[in-house]
C-alpha positions in Angstrom: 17.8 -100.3 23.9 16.2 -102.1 26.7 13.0 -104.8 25.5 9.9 -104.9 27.5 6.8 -107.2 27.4 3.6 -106.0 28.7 0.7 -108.3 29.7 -2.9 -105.9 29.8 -6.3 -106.5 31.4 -8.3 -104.4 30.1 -10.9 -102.2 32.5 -14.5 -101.6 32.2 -13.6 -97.8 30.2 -11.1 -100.1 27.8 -13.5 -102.3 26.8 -15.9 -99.9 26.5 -13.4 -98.2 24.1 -12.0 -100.5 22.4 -13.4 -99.0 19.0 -10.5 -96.2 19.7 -7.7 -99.0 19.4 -6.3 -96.8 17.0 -6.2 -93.9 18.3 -4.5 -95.4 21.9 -2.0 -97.4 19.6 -1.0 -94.2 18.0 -0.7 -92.0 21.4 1.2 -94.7 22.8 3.2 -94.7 19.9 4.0 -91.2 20.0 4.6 -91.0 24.0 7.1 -93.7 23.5 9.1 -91.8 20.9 9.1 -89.0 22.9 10.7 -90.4 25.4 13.1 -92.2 23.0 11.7 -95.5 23.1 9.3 -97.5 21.0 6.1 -99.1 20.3 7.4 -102.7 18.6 3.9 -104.0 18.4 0.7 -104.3 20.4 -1.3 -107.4 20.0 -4.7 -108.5 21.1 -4.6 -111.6 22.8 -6.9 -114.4 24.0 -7.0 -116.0 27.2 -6.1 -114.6 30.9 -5.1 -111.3 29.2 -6.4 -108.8 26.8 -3.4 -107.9 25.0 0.2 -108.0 25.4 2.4 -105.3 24.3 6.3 -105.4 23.1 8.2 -102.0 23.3 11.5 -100.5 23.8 13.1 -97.9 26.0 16.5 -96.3 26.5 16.5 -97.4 30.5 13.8 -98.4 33.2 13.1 -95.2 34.1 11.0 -94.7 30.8 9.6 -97.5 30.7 8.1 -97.5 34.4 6.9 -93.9 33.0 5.2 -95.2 30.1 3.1 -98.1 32.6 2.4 -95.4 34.8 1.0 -92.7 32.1 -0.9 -96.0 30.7 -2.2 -97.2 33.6 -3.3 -93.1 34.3 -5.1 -93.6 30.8 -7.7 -96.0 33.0 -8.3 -98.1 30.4 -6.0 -101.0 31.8 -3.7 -102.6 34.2 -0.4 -103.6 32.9 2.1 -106.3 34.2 5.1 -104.9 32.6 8.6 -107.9 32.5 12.2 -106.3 30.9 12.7 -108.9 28.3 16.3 -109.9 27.4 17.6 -110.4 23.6 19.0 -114.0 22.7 22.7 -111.9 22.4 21.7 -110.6 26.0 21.4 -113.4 27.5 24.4 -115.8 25.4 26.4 -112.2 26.9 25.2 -113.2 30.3 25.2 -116.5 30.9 29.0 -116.8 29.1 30.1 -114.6 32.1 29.1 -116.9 34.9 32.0 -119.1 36.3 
């Protein structure tokens, strides 16, 4: 499965909510499995962002759904980067010529 790493800024309505952490955590949790991915782990963060995210997906598809359905959530903007496994990328990079 496909890893993705997403940087959040949290907007005025997240911040104002941020006392339901658990209860977003656990609905993205379960709109990730769903959809046959995975929440791997949500961290809050200091500096430019608010928190960055690490999940999984079966292809790119899902995981532009889940930012979209997040960002519909209005309580953040995402930045989300397909992250590539150590074994990905020795894979890779032993293919070039």
């Amino acid at each position: 499965m496909a890893r993705y790493v997403t940087l959040i800024s949290f907007t005025d309505q997240g911040i104002k909510t941020i006392k339901d952490w658990d209860k977003r955590m656990a609905a993205t949790r379960e709109r990730l499995d769903r959809a046959g991915g995975k929440l791997v782990d949500v961290y809050l963060t200091l500096g430019e962002y608010d928190a960055v995210a690490i999940t999984e997906a079966p292809n790119d598809e899902v995981a532009l759904r889940a930012a979209i359905e997040y960002g519909m959530a209005g309580n953040g903007r995402s930045r989300t980067m397909r992250a590539f496994t150590s074994d990905e990328t020795i894979r890779i990079v032993k293919q070039l010529g």
